[in-house]
C-alpha positions as MATLAB code, in Angstrom:
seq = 'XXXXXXXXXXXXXXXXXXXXXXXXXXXXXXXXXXXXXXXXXXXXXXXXXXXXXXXXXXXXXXXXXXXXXXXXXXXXXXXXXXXXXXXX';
ca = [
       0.000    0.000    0.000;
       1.361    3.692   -0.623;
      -0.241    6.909    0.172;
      -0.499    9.540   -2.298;
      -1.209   13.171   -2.033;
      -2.565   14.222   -5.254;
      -3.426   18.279   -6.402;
      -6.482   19.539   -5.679;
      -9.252   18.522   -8.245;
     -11.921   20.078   -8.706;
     -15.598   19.274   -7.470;
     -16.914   20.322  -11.099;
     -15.049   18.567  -13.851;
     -14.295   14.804  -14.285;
     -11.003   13.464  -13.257;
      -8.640   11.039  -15.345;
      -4.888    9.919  -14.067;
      -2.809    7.508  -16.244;
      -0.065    6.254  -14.559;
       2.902    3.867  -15.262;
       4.448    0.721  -14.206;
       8.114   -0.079  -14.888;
      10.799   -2.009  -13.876;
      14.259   -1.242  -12.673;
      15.182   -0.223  -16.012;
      12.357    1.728  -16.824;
      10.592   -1.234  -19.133;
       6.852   -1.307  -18.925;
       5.468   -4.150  -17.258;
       2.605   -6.683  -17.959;
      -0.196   -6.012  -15.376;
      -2.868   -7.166  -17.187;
      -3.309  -10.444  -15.079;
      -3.347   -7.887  -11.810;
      -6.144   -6.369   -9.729;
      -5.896   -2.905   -8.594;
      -7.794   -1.041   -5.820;
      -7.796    2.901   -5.133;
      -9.343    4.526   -2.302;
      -9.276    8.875   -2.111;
      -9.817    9.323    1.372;
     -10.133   12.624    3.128;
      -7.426   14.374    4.691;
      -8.718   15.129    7.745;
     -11.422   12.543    8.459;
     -10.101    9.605    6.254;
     -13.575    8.747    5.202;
     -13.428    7.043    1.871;
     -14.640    9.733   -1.003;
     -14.118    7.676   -4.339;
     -13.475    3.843   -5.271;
     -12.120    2.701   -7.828;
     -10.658   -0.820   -8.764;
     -10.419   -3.535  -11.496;
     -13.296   -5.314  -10.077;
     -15.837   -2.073  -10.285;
     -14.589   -1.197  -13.931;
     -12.658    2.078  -12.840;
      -9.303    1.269  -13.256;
      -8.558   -0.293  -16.654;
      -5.631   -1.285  -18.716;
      -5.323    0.806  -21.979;
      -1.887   -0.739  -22.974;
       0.968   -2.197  -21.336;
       1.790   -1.232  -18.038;
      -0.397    1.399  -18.529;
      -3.796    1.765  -16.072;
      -5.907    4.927  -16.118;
      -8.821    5.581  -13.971;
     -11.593    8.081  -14.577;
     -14.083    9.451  -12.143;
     -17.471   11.072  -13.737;
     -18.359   14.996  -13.503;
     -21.057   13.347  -11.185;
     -18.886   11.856   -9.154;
     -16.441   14.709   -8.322;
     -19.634   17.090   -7.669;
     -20.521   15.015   -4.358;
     -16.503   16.324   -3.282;
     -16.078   19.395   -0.681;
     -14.249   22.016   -2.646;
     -11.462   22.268   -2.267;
     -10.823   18.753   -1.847;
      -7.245   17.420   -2.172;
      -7.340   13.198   -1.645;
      -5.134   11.574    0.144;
      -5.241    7.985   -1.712;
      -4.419    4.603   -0.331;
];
């Protein structure tokens, strides 16, 4: 598990984050066959404010070693602004 303090997103647009995965050497790895989970979280209160995982559809797999996840418009409006996540 790692915690991550992302930038404040806003409460009235959708939000998409592509992210990596590499090896030592900076080779993209095969996580196809893997099952991801993340959890934005609060600061202050820790209560869980978005899901998204492999098993709920949110986090896919565009290309190798490549996952993206995408919350709606929707979604974000029921966020405090300003909201900054702190993700487990």
């Amino acid at each position: 598990m790692y915690d991550v303090t992302f930038p404040p997103q806003s409460n009235q647009a959708s939000w998409v984050f592509i992210g990596r995965i590499t090896d030592m050497e900076d080779n993209l790895i095969d996580i196809s066959a893997c099952s991801m989970v993340f959890a934005a979280r609060a600061k202050k209160t820790s209560s869980q404010l978005l899901l998204a995982s492999t098993a709920n559809g949110k986090i896919t797999y565009p290309s190798l070693g490549i996952f993206r996840w995408f919350f709606t418009e929707g979604e974000m409006n029921g966020l405090a602004p300003p909201t900054t996540p702190a993700c487990r």
